[in-house]
BATI-10404 format. One record per residue (C-alpha): residue in one letter; x, y, z. Coordinates in steps of 0.2 Angstrom, whole numbers. Layout:
! BATI-10404
@r a&east X&north Y&up Z
...
This chain:
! BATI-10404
@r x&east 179&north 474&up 424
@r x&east 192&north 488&up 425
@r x&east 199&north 493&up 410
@r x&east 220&north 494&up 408
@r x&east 230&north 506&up 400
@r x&east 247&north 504&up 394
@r x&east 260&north 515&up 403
@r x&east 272&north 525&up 391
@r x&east 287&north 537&up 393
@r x&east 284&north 554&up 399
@r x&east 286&north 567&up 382
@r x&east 303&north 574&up 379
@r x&east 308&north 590&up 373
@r x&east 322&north 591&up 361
@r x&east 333&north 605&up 354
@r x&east 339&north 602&up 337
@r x&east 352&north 614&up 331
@r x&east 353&north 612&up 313
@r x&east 351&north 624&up 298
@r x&east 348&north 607&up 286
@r x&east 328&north 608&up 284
@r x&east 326&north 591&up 277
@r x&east 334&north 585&up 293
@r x&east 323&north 596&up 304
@r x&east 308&north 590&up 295
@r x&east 314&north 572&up 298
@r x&east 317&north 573&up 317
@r x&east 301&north 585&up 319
@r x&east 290&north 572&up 309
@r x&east 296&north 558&up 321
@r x&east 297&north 568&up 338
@r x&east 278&north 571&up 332
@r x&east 272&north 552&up 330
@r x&east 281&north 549&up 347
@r x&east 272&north 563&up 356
@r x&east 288&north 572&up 358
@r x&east 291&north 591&up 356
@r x&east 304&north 599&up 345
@r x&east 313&north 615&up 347
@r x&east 323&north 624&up 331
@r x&east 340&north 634&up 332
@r x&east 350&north 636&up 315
@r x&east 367&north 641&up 324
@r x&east 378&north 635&up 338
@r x&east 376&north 652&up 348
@r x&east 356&north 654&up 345
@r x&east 357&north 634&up 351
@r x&east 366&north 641&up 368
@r x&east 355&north 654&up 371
@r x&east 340&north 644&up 367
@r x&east 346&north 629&up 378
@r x&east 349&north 640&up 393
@r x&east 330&north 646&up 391
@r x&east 321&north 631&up 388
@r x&east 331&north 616&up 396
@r x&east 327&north 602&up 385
@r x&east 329&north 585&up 388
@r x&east 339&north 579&up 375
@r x&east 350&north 589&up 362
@r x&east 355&north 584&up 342
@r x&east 367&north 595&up 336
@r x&east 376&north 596&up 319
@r x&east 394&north 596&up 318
@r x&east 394&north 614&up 309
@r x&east 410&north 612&up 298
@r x&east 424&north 618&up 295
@r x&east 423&north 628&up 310
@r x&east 415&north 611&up 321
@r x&east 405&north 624&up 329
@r x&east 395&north 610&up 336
@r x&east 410&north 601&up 344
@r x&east 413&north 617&up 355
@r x&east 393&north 618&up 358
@r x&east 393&north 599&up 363
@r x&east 406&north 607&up 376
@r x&east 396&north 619&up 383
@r x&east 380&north 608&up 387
@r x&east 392&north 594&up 395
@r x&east 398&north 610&up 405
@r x&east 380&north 617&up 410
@r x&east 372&north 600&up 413
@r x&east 383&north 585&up 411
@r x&east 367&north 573&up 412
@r x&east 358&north 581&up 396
@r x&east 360&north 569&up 382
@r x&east 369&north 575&up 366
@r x&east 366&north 568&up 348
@r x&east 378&north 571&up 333
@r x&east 375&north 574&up 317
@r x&east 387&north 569&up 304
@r x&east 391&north 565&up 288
@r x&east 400&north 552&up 281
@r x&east 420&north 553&up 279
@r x&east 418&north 563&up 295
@r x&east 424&north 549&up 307
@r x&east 438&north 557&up 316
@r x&east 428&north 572&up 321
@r x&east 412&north 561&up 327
@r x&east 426&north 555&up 339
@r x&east 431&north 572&up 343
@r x&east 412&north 576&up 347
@r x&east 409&north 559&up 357
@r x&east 425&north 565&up 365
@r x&east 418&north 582&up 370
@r x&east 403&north 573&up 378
@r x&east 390&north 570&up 366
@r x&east 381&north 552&up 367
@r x&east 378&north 546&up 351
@r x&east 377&north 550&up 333
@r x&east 367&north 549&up 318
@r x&east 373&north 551&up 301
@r x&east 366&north 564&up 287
@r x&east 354&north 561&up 275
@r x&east 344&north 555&up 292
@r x&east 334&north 538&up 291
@r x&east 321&north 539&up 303
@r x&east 323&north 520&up 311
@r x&east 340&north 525&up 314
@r x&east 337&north 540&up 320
@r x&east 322&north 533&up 331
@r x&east 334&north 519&up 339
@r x&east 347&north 534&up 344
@r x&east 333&north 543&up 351
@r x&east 329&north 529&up 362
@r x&east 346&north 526&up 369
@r x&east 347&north 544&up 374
@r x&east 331&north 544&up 383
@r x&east 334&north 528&up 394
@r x&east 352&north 538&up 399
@r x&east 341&north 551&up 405
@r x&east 340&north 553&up 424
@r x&east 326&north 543&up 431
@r x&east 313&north 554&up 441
@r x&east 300&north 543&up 453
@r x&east 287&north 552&up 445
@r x&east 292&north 543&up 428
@r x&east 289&north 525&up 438
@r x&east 270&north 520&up 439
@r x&east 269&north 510&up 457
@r x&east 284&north 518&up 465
@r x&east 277&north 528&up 477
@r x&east 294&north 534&up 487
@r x&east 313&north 535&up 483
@r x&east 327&north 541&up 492
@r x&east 344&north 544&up 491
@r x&east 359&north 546&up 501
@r x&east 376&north 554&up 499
@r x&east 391&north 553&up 510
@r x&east 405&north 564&up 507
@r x&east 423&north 568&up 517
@r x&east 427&north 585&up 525
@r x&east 435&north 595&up 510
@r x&east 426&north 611&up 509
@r x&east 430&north 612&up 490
@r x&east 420&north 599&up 486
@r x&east 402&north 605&up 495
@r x&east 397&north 615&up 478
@r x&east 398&north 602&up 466
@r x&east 390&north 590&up 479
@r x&east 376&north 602&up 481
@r x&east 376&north 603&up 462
@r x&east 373&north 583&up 460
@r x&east 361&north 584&up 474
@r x&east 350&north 597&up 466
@r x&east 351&north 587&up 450
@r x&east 349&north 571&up 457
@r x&east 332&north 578&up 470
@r x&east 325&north 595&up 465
@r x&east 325&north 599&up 444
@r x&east 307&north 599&up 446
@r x&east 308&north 614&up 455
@r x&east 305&north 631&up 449
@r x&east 321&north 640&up 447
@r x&east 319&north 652&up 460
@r x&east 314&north 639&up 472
@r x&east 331&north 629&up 467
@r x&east 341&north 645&up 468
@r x&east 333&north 644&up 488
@r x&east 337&north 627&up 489
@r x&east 356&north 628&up 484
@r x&east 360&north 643&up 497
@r x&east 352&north 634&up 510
@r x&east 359&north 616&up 506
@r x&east 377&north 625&up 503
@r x&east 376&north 637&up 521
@r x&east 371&north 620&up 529
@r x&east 382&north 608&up 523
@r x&east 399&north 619&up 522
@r x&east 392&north 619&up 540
@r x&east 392&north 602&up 545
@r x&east 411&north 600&up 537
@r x&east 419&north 615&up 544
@r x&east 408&north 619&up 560
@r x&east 402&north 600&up 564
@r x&east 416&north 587&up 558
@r x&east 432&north 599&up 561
@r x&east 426&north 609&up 575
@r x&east 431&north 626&up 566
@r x&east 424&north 639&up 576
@r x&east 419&north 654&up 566
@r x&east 431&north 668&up 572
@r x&east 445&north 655&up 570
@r x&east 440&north 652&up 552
@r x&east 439&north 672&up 549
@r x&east 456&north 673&up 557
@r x&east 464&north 660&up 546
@r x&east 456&north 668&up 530
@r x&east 462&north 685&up 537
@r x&east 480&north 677&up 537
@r x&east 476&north 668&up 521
@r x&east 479&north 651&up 531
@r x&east 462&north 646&up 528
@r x&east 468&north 631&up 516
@r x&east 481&north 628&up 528
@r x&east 470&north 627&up 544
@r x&east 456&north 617&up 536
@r x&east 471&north 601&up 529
@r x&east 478&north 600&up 546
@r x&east 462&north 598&up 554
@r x&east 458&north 583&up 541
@r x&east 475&north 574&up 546
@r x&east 471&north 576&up 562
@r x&east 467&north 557&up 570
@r x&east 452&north 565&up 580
@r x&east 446&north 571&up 564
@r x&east 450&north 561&up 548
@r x&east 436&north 549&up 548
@r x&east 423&north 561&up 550
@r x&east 410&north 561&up 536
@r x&east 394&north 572&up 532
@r x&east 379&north 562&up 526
@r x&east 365&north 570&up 516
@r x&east 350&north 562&up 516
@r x&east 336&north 565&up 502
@r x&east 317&north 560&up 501
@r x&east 304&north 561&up 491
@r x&east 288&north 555&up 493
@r x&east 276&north 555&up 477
@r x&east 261&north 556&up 484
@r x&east 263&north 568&up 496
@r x&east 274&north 578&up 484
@r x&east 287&north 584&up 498
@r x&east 307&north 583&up 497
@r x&east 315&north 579&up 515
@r x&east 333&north 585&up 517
@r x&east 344&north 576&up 531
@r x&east 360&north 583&up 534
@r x&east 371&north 576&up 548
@r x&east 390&north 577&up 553
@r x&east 401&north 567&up 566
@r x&east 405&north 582&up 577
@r x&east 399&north 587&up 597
@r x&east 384&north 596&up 590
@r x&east 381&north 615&up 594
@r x&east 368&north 623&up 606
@r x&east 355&north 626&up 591
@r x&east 341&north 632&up 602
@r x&east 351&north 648&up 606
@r x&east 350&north 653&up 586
@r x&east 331&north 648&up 583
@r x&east 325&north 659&up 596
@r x&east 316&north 669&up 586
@r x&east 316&north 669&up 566
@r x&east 314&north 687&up 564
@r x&east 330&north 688&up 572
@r x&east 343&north 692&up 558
@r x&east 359&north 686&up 559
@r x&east 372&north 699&up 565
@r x&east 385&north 707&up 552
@r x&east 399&north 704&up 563
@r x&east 395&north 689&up 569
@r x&east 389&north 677&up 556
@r x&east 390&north 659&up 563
@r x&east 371&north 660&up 563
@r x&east 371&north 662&up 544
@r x&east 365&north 643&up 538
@r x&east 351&north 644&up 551
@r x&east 344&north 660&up 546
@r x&east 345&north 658&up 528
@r x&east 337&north 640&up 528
@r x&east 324&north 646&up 538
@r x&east 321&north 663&up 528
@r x&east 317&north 649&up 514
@r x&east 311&north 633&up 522
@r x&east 302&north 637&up 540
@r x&east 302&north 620&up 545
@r x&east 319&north 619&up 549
@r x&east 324&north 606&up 562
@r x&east 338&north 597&up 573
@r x&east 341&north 585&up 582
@r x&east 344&north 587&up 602
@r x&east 361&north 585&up 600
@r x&east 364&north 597&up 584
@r x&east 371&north 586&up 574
@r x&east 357&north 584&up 559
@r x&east 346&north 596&up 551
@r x&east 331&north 592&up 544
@r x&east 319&north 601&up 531
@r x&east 306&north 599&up 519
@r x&east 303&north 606&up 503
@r x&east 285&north 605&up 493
@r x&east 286&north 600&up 476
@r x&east 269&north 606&up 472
């Protein structure tokens, strides 16, 4: 007979910045018995500074009156990472504030003196809006995602930023650092380069003139090119513990051979229409297109 175990939740870490002890005690006692970990921060700014080192999952924050310190911290995290859950901590009498936290971006709230079932039921609802990670789903052994945006070259950083979020947090930061200049050369590519056929010297002329704007919003009303779209495809597969990145535009494609010659071959400084090709090899090797050159493919290993 083979023996089941019950599947729980993978541990969270949460931040409490709070200088009450009795209400650290409370939160650490019950963070504890659910096998969650607990980091202290008795200010606002020690709370930044800690957040930024540690990422935690989840963050309860007091208020920090009269100055509502805490309102501007709760700010600051929706800024840095809009899917970390925030918690307030109030008091009662404190309603129009609360809103003004919930406002800022916290979650929910708990009032002060803390009772631990009603602290545990907040806690709950802060870790189901966490984002979902396959590796937190027993069974699922493959998700995938897919993104399709328009051909505004403003928008490809905070696309790659939702990508990164969405695919990749469970890289090491310098391998996500990689990640984002190679998905951000590669995709700026397949809008400017691939769906609006911008050759590089013209786009260099344009900023030169300081047209760039200009050139790039009269391409998109342009019939041959309004409808285009980039589609960013993103895989990961559990078990073999690898990310696959598809990125593909509607344009004619490029003659990509001619740039993969050789990968010591470093992209000249006066000619850089080679760049997204040379740095996405310099971090992932296994860099590939399609005959055509319309969609580039890499891998990136999780382990």
């Amino acid at each position: 007979m083979i023996a089941m175990t019950e599947w729980r939740p993978p541990a969270r870490t949460l931040l409490v910045v709070a200088n009450d002890p009795n209400t650290q005690a409370v939160i650490l006692e019950h963070a504890k018995t659910q096998g969650h970990s607990v980091i202290s921060a008795s200010t606002p700014a020690l709370g930044l500074s800690t957040f930024d080192m540690t990422q935690p999952d989840i963050v309860v924050t007091d208020l920090f009156l009269p100055e509502q310190e805490g309102i501007m911290l709760v700010k600051q995290i929706h800024e840095r990472r809009p899917t970390c859950p925030v918690v307030l901590l109030t008091d009662a009498g404190h309603g129009e504030l609360t809103m003004a936290g919930l406002r800022a971006g916290a979650l929910d709230y708990v009032q002060q003196p803390i009772d631990e079932a009603a602290f545990a039921q907040v806690l709950q609802r802060a870790i189901h809006r966490l984002p979902v990670s396959v590796d937190d789903a027993p069974g699922v052994e493959r998700l995938e995602y897919v993104l399709v945006m328009g051909t505004d070259p403003s928008f490809v950083e905070s696309t790659v930023t939702w990508l990164i979020q969405g695919t990749a947090m469970g890289l090491m930061e310098s391998r996500q650092l990689h990640l984002r200049a190679a998905l951000q050369e590669l995709v700026m590519n397949a809008v400017e380069h691939g769906c609006l056929e911008l050759r590089y010297h013209d786009k260099i002329d344009a900023m030169a003139q300081d047209r760039y704007d200009e050139v790039i919003q009269q391409r998109r009303t342009e019939a041959h090119f309004r409808d285009r779209r980039v589609t960013i495809r993103a895989t990961y597969d559990k078990r073999q513990q690898v990310l696959t990145y598809r990125i593909a535009d509607e344009g004619k494609g490029f003659n990509w051979k001619s740039r993969m010659k050789s990968g010591l071959d470093v992209c000249p400084t006066g000619d850089a229409s080679g760049r997204g090709i040379f740095l996405a090899r310099s971090f992932f090797p296994d860099i590939t297109y399609n005959d055509k050159g319309t969609e580039v493919m890499f891998t990136v290993s999780i382990g």
